[in-house]
C-alpha positions in Angstrom: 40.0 107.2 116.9 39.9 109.2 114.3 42.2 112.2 113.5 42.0 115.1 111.3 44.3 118.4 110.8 42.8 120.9 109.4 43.3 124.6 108.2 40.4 126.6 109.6 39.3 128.7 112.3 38.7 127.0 115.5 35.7 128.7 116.4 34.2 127.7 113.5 34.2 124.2 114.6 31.3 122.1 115.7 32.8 119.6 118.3 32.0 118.6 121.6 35.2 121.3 123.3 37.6 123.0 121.4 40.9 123.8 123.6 41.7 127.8 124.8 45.3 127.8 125.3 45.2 130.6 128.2 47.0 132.7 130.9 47.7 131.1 134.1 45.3 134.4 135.5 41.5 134.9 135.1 41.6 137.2 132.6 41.0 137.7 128.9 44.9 136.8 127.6 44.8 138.1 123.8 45.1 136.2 120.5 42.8 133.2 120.2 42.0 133.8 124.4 40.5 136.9 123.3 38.4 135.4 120.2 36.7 132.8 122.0 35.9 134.8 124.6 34.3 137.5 122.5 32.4 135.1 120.7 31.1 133.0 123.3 29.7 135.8 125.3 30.4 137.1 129.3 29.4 134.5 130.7 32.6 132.4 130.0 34.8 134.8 131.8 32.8 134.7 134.7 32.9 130.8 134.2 36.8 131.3 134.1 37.3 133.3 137.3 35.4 130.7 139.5 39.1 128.4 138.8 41.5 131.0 139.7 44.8 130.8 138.7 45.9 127.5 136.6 48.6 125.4 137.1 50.8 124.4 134.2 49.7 121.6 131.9 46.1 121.5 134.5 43.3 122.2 132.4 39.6 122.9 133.1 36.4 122.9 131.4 33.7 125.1 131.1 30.7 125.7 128.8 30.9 127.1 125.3 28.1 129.4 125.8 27.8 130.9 122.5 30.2 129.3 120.7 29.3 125.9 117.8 31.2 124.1 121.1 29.2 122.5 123.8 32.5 123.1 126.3 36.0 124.9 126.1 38.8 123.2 127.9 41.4 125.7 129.3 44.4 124.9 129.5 48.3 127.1 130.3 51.0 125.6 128.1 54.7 125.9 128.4 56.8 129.1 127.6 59.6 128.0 124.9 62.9 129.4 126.5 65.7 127.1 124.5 64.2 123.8 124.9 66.4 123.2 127.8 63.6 123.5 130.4 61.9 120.6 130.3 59.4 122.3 127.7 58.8 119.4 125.5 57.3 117.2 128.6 55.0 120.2 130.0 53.5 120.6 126.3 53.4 116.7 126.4 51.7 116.8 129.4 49.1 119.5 128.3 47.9 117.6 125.3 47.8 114.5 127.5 46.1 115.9 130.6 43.6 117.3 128.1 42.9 114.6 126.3 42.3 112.8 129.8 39.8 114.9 130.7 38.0 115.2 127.7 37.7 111.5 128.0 36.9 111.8 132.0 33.9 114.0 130.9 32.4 111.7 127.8 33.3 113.8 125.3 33.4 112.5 121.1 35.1 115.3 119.5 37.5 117.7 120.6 39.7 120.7 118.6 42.8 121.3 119.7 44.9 125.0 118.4 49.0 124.5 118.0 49.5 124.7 122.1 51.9 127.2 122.9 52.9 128.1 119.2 52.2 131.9 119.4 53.2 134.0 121.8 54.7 131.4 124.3 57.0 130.6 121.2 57.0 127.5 121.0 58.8 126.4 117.6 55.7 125.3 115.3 57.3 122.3 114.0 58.5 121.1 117.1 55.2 122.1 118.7 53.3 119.6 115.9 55.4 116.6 116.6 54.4 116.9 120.1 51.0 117.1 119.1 51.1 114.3 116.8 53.0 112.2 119.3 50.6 112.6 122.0 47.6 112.4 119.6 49.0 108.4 118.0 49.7 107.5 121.8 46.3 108.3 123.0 44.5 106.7 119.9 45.2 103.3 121.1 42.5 103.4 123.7 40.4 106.1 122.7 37.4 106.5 119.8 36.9 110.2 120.7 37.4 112.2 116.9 40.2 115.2 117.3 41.0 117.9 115.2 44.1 119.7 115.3 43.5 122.9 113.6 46.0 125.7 112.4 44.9 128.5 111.1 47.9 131.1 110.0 50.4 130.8 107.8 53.4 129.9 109.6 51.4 126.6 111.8 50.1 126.1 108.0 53.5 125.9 106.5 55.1 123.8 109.4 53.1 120.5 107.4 55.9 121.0 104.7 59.2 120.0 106.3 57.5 117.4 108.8 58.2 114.3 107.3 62.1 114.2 107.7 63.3 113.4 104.2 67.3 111.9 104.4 67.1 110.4 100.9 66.2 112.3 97.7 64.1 109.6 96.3 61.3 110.6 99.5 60.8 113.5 98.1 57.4 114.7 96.3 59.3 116.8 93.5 57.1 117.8 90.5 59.7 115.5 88.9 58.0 113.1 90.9 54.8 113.5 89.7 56.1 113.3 86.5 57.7 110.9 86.4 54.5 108.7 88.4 52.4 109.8 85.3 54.1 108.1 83.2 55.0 105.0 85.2 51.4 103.7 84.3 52.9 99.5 84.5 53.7 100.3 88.2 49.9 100.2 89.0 49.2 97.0 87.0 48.5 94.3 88.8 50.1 90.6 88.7 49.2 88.3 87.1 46.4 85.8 88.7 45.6 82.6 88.1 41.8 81.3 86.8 41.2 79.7 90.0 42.2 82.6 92.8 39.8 85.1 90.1 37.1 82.7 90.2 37.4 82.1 94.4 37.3 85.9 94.9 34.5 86.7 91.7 31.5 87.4 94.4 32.9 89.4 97.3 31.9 92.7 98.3 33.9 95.4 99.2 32.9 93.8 102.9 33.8 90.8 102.7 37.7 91.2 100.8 38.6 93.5 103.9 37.5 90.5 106.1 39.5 88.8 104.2 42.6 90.6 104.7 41.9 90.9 108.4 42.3 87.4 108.6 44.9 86.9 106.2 47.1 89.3 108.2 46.5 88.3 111.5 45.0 91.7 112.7 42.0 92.1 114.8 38.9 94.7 114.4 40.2 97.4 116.5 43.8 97.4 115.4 42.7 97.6 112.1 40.2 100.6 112.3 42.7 102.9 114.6 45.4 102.6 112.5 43.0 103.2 109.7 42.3 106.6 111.8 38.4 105.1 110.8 35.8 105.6 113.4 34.4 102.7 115.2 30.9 103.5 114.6 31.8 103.5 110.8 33.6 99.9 111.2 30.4 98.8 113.0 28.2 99.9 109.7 31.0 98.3 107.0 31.1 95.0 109.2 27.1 94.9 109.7 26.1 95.5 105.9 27.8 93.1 103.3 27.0 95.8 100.4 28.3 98.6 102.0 29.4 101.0 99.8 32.7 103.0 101.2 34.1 106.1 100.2 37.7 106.1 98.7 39.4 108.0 101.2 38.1 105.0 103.6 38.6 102.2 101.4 42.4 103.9 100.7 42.8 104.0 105.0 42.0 100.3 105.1 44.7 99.7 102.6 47.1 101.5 104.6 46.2 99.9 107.9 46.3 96.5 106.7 49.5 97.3 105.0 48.6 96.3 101.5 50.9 96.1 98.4 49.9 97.7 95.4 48.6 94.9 94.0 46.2 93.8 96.9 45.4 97.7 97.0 43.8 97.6 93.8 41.5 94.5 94.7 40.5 96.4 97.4 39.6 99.1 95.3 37.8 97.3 92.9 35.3 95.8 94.9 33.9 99.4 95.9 34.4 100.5 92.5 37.7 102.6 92.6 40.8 102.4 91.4 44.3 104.3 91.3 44.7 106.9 89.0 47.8 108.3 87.9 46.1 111.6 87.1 45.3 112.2 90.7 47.6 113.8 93.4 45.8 111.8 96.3 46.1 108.6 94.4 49.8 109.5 93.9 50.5 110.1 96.9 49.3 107.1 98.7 50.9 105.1 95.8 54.0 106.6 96.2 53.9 105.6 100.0 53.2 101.9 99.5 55.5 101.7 97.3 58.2 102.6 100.0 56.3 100.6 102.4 55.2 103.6 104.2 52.0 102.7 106.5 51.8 105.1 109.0 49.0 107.0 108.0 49.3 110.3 109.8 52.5 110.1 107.8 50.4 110.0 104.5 48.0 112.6 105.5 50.3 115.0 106.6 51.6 115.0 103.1 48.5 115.4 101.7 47.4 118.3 104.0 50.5 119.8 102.2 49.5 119.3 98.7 45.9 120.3 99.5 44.2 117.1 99.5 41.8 115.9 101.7 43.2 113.5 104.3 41.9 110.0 104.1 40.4 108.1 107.0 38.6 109.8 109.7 34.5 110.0 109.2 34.7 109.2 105.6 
């Protein structure tokens, strides 16, 4: 399943459902409530009044009417008191309830707002490790593509402190960068002998992650969920020997396979990349297998800070 946040406007995306995070009442809340309603036309209040009131964490679908969205899925997530009232299992337990029904109803792509981030006050970064939490859970049985999109400047700037930094060396300083630019032997690669540069001479970009699969163990769909690749992309790669990836997918199979920087390179090379230390996305995977980081919403939450795109995901 592959996962995506982005900074956009919600009704500007084309998915299958984007999420309306509502009043409990039948009637046009405010905020985005008031947006999506506007946009997509009457008809989706009248849609809305059919349910009545809505339980907590219950959602329901309707259609999009107007909007780029076939459906929107509404759903009432918890009011933030003090955290003391159970509020981090009722948002749990919104994402998740919605993500089951998305599922129930067939659905391939799905955008989800910050839940309960505005006026139900819901602190943002807490709010986004619930999302994210629920979101890594669910990916383990599910292909469906979601997008968690934030669109103001506070959701926008909870990306920054995310990644809980306890030593100063995990921090992406400028210094950093710096000093990565001019660490140019890091991203050398060992030394090999005649015979293992000869064995490996002929394979395609295809058949060296093969390789790996096997060499680690891993099977097919462990390998492309925790690449945050879609399966229908795997299924090309894996049917086509020449298949030419795009570096933000070859990068995501590095990460998933939980290469060194060494066996990242080969990777690279046989779709005709490489590492560069003049570029912030290469940096900043680098800098994460270097410190053995693999967790790859990890990796693209830093990069959604720095302005990259993340890698992964339809690529």
């Amino acid at each position: 399943m592959p996962f995506e946040i982005l900074r956009n406007d919600i009704l500007t995306m084309k998915v299958d459902a984007i999420v309306n995070s509502t009043s409990s009442e039948p009637f046009i809340f405010g905020g985005l409530d008031a947006k999506i309603h506007q946009q997509a036309g009457p008809e989706l209040i009248q849609d809305r009044r059919m349910y009545g009131t809505l339980k907590l964490s219950e959602p329901i679908i309707t259609k999009g009417y107007n909007l780029l969205s076939k459906y929107v899925i509404h759903v009432v997530g918890p009011i933030y008191k003090n955290g003391k009232f159970n509020e981090k299992q009722q948002l749990k337990s919104t994402y998740q309830h919605v993500l089951e029904l998305a599922q129930n109803k067939n659905l391939e792509s799905i955008a989800f707002p910050l839940i309960s981030s505005g006026v139900y006050r819901y602190p943002r970064k807490e709010a986004l490790e619930v999302a994210l939490e629920v979101i890594k859970q669910f990916s383990l049985t599910s292909d469906m593509m979601i997008y968690l999109v934030v669109y103001d400047d506070a959701s926008y700037e909870v990306s920054k402190p995310f990644i809980n930094k306890t030593e100063t060396d995990q921090t992406l300083s400028m210094n950093y960068f710096a000093e990565r630019a001019m660490a140019v032997k890091v991203l050398r690669k060992k030394p090999r002998s005649i015979d293992e540069l000869i064995e490996e001479i002929d394979f395609t970009f295809q058949e060296m992650l093969f390789k790996f699969i096997d060499q680690k163990g891993l099977n097919d769909v462990d390998v492309y969920k925790k690449a945050n690749v879609d399966r229908k992309l795997f299924s090309k790669i894996k049917s086509n020997r020449f298949y030419q990836p795009s570096k933000s997918t070859a990068l995501a199979f590095s990460i998933a396979l939980e290469l060194n920087l060494d066996e990242t390179l080969d990777l690279l090379k046989k779709a005709g990349y490489t590492l560069s230390d003049a570029i912030p996305l290469d940096i900043i995977v680098a800098y994460h297998i270097e410190k053995a980081i693999y967790d790859i919403y990890e990796i693209n939450m830093v990069l959604f800070d720095k302005g990259e795109h993340s890698i992964g995901s339809m690529n």
